[in-house]
C-alpha positions in Angstrom: 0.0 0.0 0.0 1.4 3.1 -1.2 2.6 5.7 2.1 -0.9 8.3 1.3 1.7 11.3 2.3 4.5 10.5 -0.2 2.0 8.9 -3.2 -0.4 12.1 -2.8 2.4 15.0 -2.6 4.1 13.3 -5.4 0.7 13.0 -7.3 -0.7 16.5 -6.8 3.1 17.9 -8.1 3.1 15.9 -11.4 -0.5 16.8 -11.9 0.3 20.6 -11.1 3.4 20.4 -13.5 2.2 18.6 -16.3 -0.7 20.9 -16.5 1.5 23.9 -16.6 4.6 22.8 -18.5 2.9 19.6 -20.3 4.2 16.0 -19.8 6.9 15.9 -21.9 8.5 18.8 -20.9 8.6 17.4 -17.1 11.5 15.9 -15.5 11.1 13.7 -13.0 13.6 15.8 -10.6 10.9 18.9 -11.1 8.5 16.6 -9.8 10.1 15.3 -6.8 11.7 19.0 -6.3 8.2 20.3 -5.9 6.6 17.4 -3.9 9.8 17.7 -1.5 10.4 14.4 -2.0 13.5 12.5 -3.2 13.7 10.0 -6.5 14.3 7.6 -4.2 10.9 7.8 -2.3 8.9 8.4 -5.6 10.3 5.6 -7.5 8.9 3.3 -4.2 5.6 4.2 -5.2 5.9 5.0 -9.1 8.1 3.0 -11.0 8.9 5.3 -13.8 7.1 8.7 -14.8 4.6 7.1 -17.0 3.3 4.9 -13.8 2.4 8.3 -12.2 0.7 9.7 -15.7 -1.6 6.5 -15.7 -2.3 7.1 -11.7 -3.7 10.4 -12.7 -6.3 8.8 -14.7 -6.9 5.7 -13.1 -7.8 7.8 -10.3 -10.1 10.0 -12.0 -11.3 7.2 -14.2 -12.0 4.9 -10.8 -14.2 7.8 -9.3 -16.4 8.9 -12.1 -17.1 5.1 -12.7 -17.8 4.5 -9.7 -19.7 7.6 -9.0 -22.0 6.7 -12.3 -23.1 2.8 -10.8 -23.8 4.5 -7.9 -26.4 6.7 -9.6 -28.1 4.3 -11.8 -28.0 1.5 -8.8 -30.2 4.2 -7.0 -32.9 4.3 -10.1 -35.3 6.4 -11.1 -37.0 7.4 -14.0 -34.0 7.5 -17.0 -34.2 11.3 -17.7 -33.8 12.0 -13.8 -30.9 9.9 -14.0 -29.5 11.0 -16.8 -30.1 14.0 -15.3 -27.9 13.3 -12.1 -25.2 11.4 -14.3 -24.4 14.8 -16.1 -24.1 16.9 -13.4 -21.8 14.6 -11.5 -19.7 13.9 -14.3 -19.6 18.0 -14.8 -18.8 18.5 -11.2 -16.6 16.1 -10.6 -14.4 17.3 -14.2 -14.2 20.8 -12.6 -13.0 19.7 -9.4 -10.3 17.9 -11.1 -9.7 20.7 -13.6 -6.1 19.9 -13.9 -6.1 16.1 -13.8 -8.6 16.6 -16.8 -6.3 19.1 -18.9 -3.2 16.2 -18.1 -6.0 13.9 -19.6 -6.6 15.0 -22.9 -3.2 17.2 -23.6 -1.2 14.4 -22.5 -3.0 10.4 -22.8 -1.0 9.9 -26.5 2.1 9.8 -24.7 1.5 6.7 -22.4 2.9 3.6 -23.2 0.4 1.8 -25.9 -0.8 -1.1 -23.1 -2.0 1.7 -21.0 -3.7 3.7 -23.3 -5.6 0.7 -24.3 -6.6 0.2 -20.9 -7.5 4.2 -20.6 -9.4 3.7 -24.0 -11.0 0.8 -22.6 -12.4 2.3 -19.5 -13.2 5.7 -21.3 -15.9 3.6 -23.3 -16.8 1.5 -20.3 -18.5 5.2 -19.1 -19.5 6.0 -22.3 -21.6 2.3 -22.9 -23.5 2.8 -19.5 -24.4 6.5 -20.6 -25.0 5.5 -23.9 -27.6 2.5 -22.3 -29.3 5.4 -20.7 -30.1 7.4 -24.0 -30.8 4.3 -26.1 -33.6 3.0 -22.6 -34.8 7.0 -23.1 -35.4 6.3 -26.3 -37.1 3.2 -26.2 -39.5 4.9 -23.3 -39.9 7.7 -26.2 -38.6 10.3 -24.1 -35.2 11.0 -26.0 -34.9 11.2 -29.6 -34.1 8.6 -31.9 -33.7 10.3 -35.1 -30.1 10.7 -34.5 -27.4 8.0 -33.7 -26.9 7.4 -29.9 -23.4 7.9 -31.0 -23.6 11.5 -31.6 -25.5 12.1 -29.2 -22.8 10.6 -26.6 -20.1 12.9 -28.4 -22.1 16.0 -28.3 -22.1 16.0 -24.4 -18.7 14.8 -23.8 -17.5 17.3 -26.1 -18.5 20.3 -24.0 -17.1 18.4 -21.3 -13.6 17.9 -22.9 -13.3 21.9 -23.2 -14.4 22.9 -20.0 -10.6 23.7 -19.2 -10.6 25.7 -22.4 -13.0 28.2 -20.7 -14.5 27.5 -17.4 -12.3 29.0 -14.3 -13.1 28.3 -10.5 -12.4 32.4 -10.0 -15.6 33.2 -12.5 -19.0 34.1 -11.8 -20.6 31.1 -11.8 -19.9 27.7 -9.5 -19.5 24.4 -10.4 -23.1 23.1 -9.5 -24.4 26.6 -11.7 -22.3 25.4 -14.7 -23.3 21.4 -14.4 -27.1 22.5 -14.5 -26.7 24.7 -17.1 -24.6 22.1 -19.5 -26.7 19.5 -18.4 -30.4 21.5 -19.4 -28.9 22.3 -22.6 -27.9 18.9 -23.5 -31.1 16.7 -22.2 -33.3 19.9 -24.1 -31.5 18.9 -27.1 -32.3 15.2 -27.0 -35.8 15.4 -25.5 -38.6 14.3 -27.4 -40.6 17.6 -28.3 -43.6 15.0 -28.7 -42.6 13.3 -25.2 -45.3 12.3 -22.4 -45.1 14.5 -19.8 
């Protein structure tokens, strides 16, 4: 079990880094410099520099996974959870802001096994919210007149450049922003026809 003291200031460091300066253009002596740390003591808990890129988003991939099965275990009618999917996924991407940034600036330089494996997870999420449009469909709440497929896309997409824009200084919260992204996106695939 990795020492939560060393693992975490060594974690937050890389992420903080690799956001700023990008992957590639962090050494692993920046890192260990910032978390106050020596190689030594990271290289017990992350065997090279590409072990702690893939902690970053196994960790981030392991909480909004988990945070999803825990919504659709609860139930509901599908557009409420639907509903509560996309605000949690929203949320929990702007509290992990940078971790998300490292994500998509930096997942092509991973060694090819584990991005596979990130691939693979990605679209494990993406197959369970998927299911929830295609069951909104069926119950002829959600539109079916376009593929589930772009449907899936044109949420995540506003997710993906949320760093792009959204700052935790601005006008608006977290929980503001989720709602808003989240009416748009179920008032775009709503039935206009659909029962009340």
């Amino acid at each position: 079990m990795k020492d939560s003291n060393v693992a975490d200031d060594v974690t937050r460091a890389a992420v903080e880094l690799f956001a700023q300066q990008g992957y590639a253009n962090t050494s692993v002596q920046q890192i260990v410099e910032a978390a106050g740390v020596t190689k030594g003591a990271m290289y017990h808990y992350f065997e090279s520099k590409d072990d702690l890129l893939f902690g970053i988003y196994e960790t981030l991939l392991s909480l909004q996974k988990a945070r999803l099965d825990e919504i659709i275990a609860r139930g509901g009618a599908v557009e409420d959870v639907l509903r509560a999917v996309c605000v949690d996924v929203i949320e929990t991407s702007i509290e992990h802001m940078a971790e998300g940034t490292v994500f998509f600036r930096s997942m092509h330089m991973l060694s090819a096994p584990r991005r596979q494996e990130v691939t693979r997870r990605r679209r494990a999420y993406h197959d369970e919210f998927a299911e929830l449009i295609e069951r909104g469909g069926r119950d002829g709440r959600f539109r079916t007149d376009i593929p589930v497929a772009v449907l899936v896309a044109h949420f995540f997409s506003d997710l993906h450049y949320l760093s792009h824009w959204y700052s935790p200084e601005g006008p608006e919260d977290k929980t503001v922003v989720a709602q808003q992204l989240t009416d748009l996106f179920l008032t775009s695939i709503r039935r206009t026809d659909a029962p009340a």
